[in-house]
VOPAGU-2260 file (C-alpha; in pm, 1 decimal, decimal comma):
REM VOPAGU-2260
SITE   aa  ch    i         X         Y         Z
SITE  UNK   A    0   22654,3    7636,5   17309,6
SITE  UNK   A    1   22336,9    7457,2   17190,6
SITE  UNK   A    2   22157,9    7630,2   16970,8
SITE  UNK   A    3   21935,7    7418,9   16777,2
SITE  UNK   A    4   21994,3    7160,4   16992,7
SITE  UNK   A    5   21684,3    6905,7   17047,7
SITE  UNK   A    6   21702,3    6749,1   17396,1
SITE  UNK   A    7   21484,3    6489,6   17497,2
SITE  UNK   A    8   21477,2    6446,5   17914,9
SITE  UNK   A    9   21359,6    6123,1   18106,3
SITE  UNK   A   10   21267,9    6199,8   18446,1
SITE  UNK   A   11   21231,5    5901,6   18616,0
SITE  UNK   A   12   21156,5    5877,1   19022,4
SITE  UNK   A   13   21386,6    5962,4   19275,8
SITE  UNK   A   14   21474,1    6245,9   19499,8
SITE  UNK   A   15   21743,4    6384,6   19270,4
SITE  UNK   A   16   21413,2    6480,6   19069,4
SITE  UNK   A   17   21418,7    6831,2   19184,9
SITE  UNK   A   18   21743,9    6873,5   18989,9
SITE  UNK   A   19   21600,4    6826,5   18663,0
SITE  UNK   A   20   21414,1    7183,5   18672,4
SITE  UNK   A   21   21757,1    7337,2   18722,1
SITE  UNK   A   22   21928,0    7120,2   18448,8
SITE  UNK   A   23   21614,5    7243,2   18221,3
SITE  UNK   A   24   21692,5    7592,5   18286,5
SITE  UNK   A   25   22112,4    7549,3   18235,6
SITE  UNK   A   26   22025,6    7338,8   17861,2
SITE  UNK   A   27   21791,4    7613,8   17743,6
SITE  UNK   A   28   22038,1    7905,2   17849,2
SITE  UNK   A   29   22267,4    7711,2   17659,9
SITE  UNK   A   30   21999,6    7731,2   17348,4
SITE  UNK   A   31   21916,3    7376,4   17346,4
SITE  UNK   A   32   21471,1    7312,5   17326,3
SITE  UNK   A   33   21412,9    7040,4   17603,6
SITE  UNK   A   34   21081,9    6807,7   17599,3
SITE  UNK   A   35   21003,5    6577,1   17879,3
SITE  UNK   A   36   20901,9    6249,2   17938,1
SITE  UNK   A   37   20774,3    6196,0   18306,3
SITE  UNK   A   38   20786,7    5845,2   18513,0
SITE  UNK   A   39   20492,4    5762,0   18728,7
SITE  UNK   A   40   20699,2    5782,8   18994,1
SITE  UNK   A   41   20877,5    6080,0   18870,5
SITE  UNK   A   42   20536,6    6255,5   18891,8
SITE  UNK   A   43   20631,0    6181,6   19282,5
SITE  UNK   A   44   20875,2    6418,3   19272,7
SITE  UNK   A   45   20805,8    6694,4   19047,1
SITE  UNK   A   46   20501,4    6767,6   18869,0
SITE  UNK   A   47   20433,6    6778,6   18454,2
SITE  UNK   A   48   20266,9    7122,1   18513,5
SITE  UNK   A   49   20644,7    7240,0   18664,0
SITE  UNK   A   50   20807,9    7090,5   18352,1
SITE  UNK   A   51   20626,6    7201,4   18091,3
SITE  UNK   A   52   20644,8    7553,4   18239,2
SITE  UNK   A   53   21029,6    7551,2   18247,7
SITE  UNK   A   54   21053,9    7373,0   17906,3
SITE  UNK   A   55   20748,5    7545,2   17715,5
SITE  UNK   A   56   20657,5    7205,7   17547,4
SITE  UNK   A   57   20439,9    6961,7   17618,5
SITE  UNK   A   58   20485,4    6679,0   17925,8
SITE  UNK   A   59   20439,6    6342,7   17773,0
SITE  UNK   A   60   20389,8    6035,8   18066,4
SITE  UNK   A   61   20170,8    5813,1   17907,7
SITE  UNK   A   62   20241,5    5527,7   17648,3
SITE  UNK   A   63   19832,6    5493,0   17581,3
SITE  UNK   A   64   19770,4    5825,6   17489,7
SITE  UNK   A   65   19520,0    5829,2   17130,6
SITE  UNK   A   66   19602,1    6179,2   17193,9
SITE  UNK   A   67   19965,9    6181,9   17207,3
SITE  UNK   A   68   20006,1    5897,1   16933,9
SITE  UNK   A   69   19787,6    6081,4   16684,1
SITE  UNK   A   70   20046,0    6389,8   16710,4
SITE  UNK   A   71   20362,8    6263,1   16818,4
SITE  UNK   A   72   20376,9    5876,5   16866,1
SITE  UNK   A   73   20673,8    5701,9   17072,7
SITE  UNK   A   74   20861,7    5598,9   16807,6
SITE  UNK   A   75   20874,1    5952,1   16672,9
SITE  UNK   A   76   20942,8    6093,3   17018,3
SITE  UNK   A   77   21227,8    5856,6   17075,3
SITE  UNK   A   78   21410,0    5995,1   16718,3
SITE  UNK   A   79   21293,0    6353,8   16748,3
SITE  UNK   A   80   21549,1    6442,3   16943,9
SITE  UNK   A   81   21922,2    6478,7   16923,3
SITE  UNK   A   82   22001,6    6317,0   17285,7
SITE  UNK   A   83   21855,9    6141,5   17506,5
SITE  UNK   A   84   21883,0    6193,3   17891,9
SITE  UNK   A   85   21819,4    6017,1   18141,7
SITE  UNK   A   86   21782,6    6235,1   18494,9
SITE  UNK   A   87   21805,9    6111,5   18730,4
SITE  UNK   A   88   21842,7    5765,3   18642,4
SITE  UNK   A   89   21738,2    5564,7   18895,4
SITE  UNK   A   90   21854,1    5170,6   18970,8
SITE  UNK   A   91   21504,3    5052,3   18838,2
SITE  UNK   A   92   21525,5    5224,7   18514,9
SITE  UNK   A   93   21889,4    5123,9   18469,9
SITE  UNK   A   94   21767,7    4755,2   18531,9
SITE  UNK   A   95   21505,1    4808,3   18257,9
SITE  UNK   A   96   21689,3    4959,6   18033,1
SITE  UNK   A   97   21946,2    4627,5   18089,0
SITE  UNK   A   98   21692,6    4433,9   18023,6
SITE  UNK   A   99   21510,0    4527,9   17705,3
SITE  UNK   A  100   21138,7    4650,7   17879,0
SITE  UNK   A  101   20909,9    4837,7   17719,9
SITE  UNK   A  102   20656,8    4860,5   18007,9
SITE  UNK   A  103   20608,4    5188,0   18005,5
SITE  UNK   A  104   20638,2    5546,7   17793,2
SITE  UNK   A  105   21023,6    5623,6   17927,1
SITE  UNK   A  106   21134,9    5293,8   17859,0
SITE  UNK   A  107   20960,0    5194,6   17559,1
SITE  UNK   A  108   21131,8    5526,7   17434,4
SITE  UNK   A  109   21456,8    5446,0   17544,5
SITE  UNK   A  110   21447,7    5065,1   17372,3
SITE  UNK   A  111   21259,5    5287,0   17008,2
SITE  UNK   A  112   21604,6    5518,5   17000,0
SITE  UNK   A  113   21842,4    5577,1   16712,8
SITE  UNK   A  114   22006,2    5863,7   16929,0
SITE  UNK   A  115   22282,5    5868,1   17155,3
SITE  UNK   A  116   22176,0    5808,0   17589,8
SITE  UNK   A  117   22314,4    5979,3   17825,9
SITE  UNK   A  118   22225,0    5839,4   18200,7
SITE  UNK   A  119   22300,2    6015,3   18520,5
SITE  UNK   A  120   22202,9    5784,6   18785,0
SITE  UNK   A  121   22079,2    5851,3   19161,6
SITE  UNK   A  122   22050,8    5585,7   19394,9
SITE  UNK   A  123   22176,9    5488,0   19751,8
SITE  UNK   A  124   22476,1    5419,9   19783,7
SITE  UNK   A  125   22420,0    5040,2   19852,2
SITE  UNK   A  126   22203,6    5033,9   19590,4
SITE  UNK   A  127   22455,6    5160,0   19355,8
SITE  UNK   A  128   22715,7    4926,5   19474,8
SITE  UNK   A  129   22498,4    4617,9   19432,3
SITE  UNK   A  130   22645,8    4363,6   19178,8
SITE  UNK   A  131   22218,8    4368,0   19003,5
SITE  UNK   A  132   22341,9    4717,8   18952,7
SITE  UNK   A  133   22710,4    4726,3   18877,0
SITE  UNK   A  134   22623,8    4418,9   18593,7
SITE  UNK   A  135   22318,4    4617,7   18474,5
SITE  UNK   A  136   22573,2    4977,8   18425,0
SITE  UNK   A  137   22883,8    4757,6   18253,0
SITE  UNK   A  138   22582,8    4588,7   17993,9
SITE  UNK   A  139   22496,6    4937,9   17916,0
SITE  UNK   A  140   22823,8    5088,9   17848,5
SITE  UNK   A  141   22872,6    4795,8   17634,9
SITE  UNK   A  142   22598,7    4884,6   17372,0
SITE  UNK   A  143   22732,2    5253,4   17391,5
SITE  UNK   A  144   22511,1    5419,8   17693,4
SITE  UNK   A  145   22700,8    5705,4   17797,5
SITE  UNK   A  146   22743,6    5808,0   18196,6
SITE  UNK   A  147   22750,7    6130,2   18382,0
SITE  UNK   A  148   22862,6    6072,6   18774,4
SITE  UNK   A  149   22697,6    5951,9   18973,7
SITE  UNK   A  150   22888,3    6186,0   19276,4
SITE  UNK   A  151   23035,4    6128,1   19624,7
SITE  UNK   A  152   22823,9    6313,5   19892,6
SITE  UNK   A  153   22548,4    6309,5   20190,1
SITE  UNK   A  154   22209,8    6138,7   20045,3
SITE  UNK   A  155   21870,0    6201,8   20169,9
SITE  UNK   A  156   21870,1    5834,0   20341,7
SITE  UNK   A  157   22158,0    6012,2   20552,9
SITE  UNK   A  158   22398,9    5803,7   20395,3
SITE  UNK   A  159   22759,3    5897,2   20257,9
SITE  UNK   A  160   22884,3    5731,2   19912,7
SITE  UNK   A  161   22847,0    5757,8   19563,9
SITE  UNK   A  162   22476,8    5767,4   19432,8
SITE  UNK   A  163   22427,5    6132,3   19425,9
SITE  UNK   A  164   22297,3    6294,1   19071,8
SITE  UNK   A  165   22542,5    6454,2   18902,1
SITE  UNK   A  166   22511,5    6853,9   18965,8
SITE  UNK   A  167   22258,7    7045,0   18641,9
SITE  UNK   A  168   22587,1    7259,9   18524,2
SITE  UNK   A  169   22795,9    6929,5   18544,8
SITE  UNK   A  170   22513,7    6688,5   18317,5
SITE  UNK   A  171   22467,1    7051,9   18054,5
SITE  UNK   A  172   22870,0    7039,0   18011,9
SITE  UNK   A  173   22855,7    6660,3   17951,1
SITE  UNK   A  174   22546,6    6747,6   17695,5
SITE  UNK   A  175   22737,1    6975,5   17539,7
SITE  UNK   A  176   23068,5    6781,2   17506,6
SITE  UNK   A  177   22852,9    6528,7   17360,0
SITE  UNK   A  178   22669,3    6715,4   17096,8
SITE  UNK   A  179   22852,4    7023,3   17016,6
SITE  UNK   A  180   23207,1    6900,9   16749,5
SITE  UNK   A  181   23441,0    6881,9   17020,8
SITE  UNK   A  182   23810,6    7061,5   16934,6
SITE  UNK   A  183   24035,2    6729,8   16897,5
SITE  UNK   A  184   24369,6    6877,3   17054,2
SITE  UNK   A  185   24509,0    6539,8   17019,6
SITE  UNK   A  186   24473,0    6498,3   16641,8
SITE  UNK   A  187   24790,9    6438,2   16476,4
SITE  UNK   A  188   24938,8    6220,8   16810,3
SITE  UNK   A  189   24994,6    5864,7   16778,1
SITE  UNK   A  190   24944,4    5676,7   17150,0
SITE  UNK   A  191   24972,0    5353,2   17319,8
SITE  UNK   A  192   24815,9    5258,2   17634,8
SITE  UNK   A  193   24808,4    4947,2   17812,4
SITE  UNK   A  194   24563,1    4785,4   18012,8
SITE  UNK   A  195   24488,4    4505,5   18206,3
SITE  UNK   A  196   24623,4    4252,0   18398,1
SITE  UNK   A  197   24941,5    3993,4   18296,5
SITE  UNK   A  198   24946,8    3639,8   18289,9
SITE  UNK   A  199   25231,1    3455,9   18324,7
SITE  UNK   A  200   25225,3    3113,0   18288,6
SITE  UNK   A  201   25324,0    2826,3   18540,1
SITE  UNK   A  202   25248,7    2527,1   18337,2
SITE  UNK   A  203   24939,3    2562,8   18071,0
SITE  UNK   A  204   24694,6    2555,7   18331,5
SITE  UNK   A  205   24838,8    2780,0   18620,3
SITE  UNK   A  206   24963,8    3156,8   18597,0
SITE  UNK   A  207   25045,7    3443,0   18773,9
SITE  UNK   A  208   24814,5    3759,6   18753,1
SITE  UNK   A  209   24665,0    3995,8   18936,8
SITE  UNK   A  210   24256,7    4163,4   19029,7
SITE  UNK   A  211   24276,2    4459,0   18728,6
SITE  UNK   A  212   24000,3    4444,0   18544,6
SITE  UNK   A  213   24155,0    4713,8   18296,3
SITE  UNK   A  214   23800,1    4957,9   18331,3
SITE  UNK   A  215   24058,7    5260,9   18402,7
SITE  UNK   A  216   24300,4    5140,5   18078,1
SITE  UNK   A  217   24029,2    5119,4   17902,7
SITE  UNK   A  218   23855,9    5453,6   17952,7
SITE  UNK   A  219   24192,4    5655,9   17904,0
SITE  UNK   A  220   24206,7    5520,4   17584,0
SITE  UNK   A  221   23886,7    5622,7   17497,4
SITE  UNK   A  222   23970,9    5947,7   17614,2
SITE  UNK   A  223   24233,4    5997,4   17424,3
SITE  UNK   A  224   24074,8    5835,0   17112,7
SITE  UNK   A  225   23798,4    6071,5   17170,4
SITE  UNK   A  226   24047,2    6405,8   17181,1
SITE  UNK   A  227   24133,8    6308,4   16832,3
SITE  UNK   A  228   24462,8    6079,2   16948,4
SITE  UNK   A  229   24545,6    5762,0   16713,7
SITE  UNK   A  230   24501,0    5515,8   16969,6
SITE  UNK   A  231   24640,6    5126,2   16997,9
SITE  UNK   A  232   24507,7    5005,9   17322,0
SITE  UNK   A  233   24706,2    4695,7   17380,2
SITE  UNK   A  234   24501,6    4503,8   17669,1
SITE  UNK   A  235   24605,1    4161,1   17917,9
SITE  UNK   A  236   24321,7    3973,4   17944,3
SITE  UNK   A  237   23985,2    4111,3   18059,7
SITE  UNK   A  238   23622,5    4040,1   17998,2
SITE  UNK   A  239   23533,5    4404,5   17931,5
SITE  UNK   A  240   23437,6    4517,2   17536,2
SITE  UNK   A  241   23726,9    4657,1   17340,7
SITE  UNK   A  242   23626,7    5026,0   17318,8
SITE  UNK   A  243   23476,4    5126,1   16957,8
SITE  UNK   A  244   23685,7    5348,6   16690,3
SITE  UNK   A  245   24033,9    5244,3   16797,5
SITE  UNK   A  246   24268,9    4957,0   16771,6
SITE  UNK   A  247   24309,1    4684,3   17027,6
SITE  UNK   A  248   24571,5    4480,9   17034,7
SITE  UNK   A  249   24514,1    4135,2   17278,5
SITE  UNK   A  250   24833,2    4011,0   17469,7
SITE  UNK   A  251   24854,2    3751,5   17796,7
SITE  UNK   A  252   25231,3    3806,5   17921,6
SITE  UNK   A  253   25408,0    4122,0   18014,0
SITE  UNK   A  254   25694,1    4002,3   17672,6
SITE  UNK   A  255   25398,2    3977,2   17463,2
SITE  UNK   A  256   25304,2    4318,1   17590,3
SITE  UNK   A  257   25580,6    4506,4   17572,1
SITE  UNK   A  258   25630,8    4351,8   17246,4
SITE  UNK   A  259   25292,8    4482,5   17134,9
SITE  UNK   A  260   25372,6    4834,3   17282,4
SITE  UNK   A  261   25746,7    4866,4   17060,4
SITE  UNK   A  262   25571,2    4759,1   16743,0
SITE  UNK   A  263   25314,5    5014,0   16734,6
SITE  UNK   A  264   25628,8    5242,9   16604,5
SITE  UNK   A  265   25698,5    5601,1   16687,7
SITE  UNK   A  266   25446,6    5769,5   16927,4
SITE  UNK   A  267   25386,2    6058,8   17109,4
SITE  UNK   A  268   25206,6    5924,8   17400,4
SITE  UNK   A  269   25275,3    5621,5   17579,8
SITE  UNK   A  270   24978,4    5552,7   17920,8
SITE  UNK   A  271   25162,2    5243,3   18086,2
SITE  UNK   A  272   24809,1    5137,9   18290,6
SITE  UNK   A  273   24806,2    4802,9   18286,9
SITE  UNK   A  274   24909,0    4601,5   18602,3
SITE  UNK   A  275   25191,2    4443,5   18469,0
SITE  UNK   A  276   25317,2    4105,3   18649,0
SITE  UNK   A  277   25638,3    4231,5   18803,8
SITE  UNK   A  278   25791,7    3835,9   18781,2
SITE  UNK   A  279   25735,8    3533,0   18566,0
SITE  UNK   A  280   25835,6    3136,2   18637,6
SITE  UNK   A  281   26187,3    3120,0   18540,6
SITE  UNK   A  282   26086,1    2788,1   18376,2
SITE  UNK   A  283   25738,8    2748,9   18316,1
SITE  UNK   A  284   25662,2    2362,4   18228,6
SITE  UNK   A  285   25527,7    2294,9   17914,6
SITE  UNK   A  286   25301,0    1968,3   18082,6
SITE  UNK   A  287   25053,0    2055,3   18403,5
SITE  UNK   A  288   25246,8    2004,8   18734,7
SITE  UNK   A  289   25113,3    1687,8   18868,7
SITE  UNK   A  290   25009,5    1711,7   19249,0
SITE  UNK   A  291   25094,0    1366,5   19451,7
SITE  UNK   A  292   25001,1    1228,5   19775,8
SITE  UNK   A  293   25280,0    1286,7   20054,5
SITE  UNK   A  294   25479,7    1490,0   19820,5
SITE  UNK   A  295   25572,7    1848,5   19944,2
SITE  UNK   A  296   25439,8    2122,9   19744,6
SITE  UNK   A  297   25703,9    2213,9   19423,7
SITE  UNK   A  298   25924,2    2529,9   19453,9
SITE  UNK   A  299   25896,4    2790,2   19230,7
SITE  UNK   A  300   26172,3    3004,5   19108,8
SITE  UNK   A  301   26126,8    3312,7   18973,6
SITE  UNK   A  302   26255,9    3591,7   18745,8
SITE  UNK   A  303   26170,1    3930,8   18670,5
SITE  UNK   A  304   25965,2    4076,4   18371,7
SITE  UNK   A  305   26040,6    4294,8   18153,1
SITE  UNK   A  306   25986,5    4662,4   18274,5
SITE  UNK   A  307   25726,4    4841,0   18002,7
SITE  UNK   A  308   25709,8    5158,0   18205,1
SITE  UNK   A  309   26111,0    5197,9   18243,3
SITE  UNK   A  310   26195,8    5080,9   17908,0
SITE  UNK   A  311   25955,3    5315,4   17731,3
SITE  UNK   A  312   26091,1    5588,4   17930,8
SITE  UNK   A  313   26466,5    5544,2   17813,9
SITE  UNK   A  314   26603,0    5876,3   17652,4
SITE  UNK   A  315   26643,8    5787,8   17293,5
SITE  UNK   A  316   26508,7    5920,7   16958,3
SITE  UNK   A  317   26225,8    5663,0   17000,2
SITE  UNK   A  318   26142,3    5800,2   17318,2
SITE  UNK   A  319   25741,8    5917,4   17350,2
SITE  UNK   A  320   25666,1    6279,0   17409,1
SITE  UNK   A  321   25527,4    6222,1   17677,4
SITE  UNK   A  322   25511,2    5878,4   17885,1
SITE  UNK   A  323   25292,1    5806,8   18216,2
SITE  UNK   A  324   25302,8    5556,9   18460,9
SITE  UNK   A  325   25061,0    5402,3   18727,9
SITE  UNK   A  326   25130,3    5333,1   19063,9
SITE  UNK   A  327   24929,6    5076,8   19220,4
SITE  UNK   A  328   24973,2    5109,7   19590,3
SITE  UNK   A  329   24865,5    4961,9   19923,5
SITE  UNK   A  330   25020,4    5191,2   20115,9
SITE  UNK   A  331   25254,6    5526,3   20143,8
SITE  UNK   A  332   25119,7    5593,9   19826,7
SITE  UNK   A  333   25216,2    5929,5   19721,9
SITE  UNK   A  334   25594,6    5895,3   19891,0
SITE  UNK   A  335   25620,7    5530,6   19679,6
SITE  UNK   A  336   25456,7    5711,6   19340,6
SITE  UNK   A  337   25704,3    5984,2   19345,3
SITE  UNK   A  338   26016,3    5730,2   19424,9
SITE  UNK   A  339   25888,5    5530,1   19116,8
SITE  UNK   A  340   25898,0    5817,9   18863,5
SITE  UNK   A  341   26228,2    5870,9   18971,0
SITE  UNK   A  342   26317,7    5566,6   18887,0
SITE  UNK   A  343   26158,2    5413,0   18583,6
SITE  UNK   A  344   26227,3    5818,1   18413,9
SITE  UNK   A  345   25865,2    5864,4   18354,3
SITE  UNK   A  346   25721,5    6226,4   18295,4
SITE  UNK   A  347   25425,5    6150,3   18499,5
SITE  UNK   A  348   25281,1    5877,6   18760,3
SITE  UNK   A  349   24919,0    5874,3   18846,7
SITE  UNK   A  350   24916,8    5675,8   19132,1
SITE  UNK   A  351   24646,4    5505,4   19336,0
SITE  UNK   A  352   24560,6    5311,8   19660,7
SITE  UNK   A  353   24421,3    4977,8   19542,9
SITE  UNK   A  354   24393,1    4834,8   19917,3
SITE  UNK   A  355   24104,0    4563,3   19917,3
SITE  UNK   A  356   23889,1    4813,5   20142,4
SITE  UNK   A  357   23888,1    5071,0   19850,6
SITE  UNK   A  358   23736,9    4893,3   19603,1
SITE  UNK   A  359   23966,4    5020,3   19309,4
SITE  UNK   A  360   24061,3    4706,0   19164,5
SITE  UNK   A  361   23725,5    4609,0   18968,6
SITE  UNK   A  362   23546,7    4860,2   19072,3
SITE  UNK   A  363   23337,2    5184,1   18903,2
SITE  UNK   A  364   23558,0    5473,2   19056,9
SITE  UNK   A  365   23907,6    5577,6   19138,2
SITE  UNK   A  366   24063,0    5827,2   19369,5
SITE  UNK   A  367   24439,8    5908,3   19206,7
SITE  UNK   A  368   24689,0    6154,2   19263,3
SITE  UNK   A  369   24877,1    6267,7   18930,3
SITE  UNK   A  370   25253,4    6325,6   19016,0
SITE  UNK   A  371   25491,4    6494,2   18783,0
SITE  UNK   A  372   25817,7    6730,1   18761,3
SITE  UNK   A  373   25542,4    7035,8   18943,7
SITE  UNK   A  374   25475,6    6841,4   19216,9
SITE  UNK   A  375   25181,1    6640,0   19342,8
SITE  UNK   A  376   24776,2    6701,5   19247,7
SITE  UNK   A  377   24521,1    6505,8   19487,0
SITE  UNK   A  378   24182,2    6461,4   19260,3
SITE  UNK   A  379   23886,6    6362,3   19409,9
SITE  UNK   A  380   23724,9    6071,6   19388,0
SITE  UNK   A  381   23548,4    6027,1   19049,4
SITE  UNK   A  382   23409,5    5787,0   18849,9
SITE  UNK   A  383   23725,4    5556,2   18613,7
SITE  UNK   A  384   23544,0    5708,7   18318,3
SITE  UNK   A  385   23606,4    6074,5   18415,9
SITE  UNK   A  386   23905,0    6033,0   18579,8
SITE  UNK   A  387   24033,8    5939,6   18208,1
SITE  UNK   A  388   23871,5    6211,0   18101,2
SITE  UNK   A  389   24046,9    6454,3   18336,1
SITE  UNK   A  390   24396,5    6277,5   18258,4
SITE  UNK   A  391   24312,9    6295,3   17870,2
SITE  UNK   A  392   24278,0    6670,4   17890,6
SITE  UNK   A  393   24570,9    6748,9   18176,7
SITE  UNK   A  394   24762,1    6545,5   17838,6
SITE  UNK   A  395   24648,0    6760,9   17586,2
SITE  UNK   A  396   24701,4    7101,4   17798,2
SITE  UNK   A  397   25085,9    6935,2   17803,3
SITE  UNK   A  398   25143,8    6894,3   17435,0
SITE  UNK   A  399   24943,1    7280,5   17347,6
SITE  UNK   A  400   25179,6    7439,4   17572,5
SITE  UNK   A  401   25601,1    7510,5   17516,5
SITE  UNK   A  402   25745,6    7216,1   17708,9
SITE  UNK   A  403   25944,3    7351,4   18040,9
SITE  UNK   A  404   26236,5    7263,1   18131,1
SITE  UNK   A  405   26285,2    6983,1   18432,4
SITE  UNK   A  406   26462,1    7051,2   18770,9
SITE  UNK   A  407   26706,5    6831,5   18784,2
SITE  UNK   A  408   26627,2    6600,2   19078,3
C-alpha cells in the first residue's frame, strides 16, 4: 500500500492522457495523495477541472503563476513529493527532459527534482523506435530515470507496435515497488551474471565479436541486485553505464571472462547472458596483418572458446544453485534452446530469436521463452528491463520453494 505516500503526476499531451484519471483513482485507493502538474498540450486531452476533482488538490500548469509561487513555488513542488511521474510521457517531453529544458512548469520541475522519476512513455510506434528517441531513453536511464512499458498493442494512429502507455494498475504496481521497502528474497545469495559481447583478437587491431549490446545482461543484474542478491556483473565490452550499487567486473575475451566468473568464489546464482564468442584465432598475431597488392586474402584457423555456460554447470561442490543459460537463436528456437540445456547441464535456458528483423540485438525489448526441467513458458514481448524483472522473480520463487526433483531426461 501507500499510505502517506506523496505522488507528484506530470501529464503531458498525448492520447494516453485519458489514462491518467484511472491511474489517479488506482494510487489513491492505494492511499497515496496525488497532485498534478498539467502540459499545455495535456490540457488537450484532459482538463485541470477533471484532475483536481479526482485528486482533491490543486492543478498547477503554469510556471508564471505570482499566485502559485507565493504558496507553493516550483522548486518546492518538484521536492514535495516522494515520486515523480511522468504519464504519459510523450517523445517531446522525453527529448526535453534529455536535454536539460526548463521551458515550461513540467519540465522546469522535472530538471528542480531531488526525487526519484518514473516515465511511462506513449508515442507511435515509429516515433518510439526513432534513434532521437531511443538515444534520448538510454541518456535517461543513465542518470537513474526509471521506466514503466511502454506496451505492444493497436494505437489510435491505427498502428501496431510498442508505444502504448503502460495500463493505470500496471504504472500503481511499479509506484508501489518503487516506494513501498520491497521484501529482498534474494538477500543472503551471492550471483554472477555476464553480459555483453566477446572479443577475440586477430592481431591488435582486428577481433571477432558479435551485435550484443549487453542492455538484457545488464538489467538482470539489476534485478537481481535490486531483490537483495550480491551481484558481480562481469561485462564484454559495451558502451552502456555499469548499473549503480553492484560490482562490475570489465573483461574483452571469453578466457578473461570465464576467468572473471570462477574468481568471484562460491555462488548461488550464476545468469550466463552474455554472447560469448563461440571460437577464437588459434594464433592471434601479436603485429597487425599487413594487406598486400596481388596477395590472396590470409587464412584463418580457428579454435574453440572456452564454454562459460557448460563449465559452470558441471556437478561439483562449486556448482551454483541455480545456473541459467541464453539461447540466442535465428531460427527453431525453442527445439535448439531445449537441445542446449541438455547439453551444457544448465537448470534453465531463456532463449530468444535475435534474427536481424526482430530487433533484439541492440534493441529496447525482448520476446524470450524460459525453458527448464517443467517444460517451456512463452512470455510476451516486454521491454529488456522487465523481462529481467520477470526472470529475477521466477529466480527467487525457485530458491523460496523445496527444490524438486528432475526427470531424468
Amino acid at each position: 500500500m501507500l499510505k502517506g505516500k506523496r505522488i507528484l503526476l506530470i501529464v503531458a499531451g498525448g492520447i494516453a492522457a485519458f489514462k491518467s484519471l484511472e491511474l489517479i483513482r488506482r494510487l489513491r485507493e492505494r492511499g497515496a495523495s496525488v497532485r498534478c502538474v498539467l502540459t499545455d498540450a495535456g490540457a488537450k486531452f484532459v482538463t485541470p477541472l477533471s484532475l483536481q476533482a479526482l485528486t482533491e488538490d490543486r492543478v498547477y500548469s503554469d510556471m508564471f503563476s505570482l499566485t502559485d509561487e507565493s504558496e507553493m513555488g516550483h522548486i518546492q513542488l518538484s521536492r514535495d513529493a516522494d515520486l515523480l511521474v511522468v504519464a504519459p510521457a510523450t517523445a517531446n517531453i522525453l527529448a526535453r527532459m534529455a536535454g536539460g529544458l526548463a521551458d515550461d512548469l513540467a519540465a522546469t520541475v522535472l530538471l528542480a527534482t531531488d526525487k526519484p522519476v518514473l516515465v511511462a512513455p506513449a508515442m507511435n510506434v515509429r516515433m518510439w523506435t526513432h534513434a532521437a528517441t531511443v538515444a534520448n531513453v538510454e541518456t535517461l536511464k543513465q542518470r537513474g530515470i526509471r521506466f514503466i512499458g511502454p506496451n505492444d498493442g493497436a494505437m489510435a494512429c491505427n498502428e501496431f507496435g510498442p508505444g502504448r502507455m503502460s495500463e493505470p494498475e500496471e504504472i500503481a504496481d511499479a509506484i508501489e515497488g518503487l516506494l513501498v521497502p520491497a521484501e529482498r528474497p534474494l538477500a543472503g545469495k551471492r550471483a554472477v551474471v555476464t553480459s555483453g559481447p566477446t572479443r577475440e583478437a586477430i592481431d591488435p587491431v582486428r577481433y571477432i565479436s558479435n551485435h550484443s549490446s549487453g542492455k538484457q545482461g545488464h538489467a538482470i543484474a539489476s534485478a537481481l541486485a535490486a531483490l537483495g542478491a550480491d551481484v558481480t556483473l562481469v561485462s564484454g565490452p559495451v558502451v552502456i553505464a555499469d548499473p549503480p550499487g553492484l560490482r562490475t567486473v570489465h573483461v574483452d575475451s571469453a578466457d578473461q571472462m570465464l576467468a572473471a566468473c570462477l574468481a568471484a568464489g562460491r555462488i548461488d546464482i550464476a545468469v550466463c547472458a552474455a554472447a560469448v564468442a563461440d571460437w577464437k584465432a588459434a594464433r592471434p598475431s601479436g603485429s597487425k596483418i599487413k594487406k598486400k597488392a596481388g596477395m590472396a586474402p590470409p587464412s584463418l584457423e580457428l579454435t574453440p572458446n572456452p564454454d562459460i555456460l557448460a563449465t559452470l554447470s558441471k556437478p561439483g561442490p562449486q556448482r551454483p544453485a541455480l545456473v541459467v543459460g541464453f539461447a540466442a537463436e535465428t531460427e527453431n528456437l525453442v527445439a535448439n534452446a531445449i537441445d542446449k540445456r541438455r547439453r551444457k547441464g544448465c537448470d534453465w535456458i531463456v532463449a530468444n530469436d535475435v534474427s536481424p528483423a526482430v530487433g533484439t540485438f541492440g534493441g529496447e525489448r525482448n520476446t524470450v521463452h524460459l525453458i527448464s526441467a517443467s517444460g517451456v513458458e512463452d512470455w510476451p514481448t516486454l521491454a529488456k528491463g522487465e523481462v529481467a524483472m520477470r526472470l529475477a522473480g521466477r529466480i527467487a520463487l525457485h530458491f523460496g520453494q523445496p527444490p524438486k526433483a528432475e526427470a531424468a531426461e
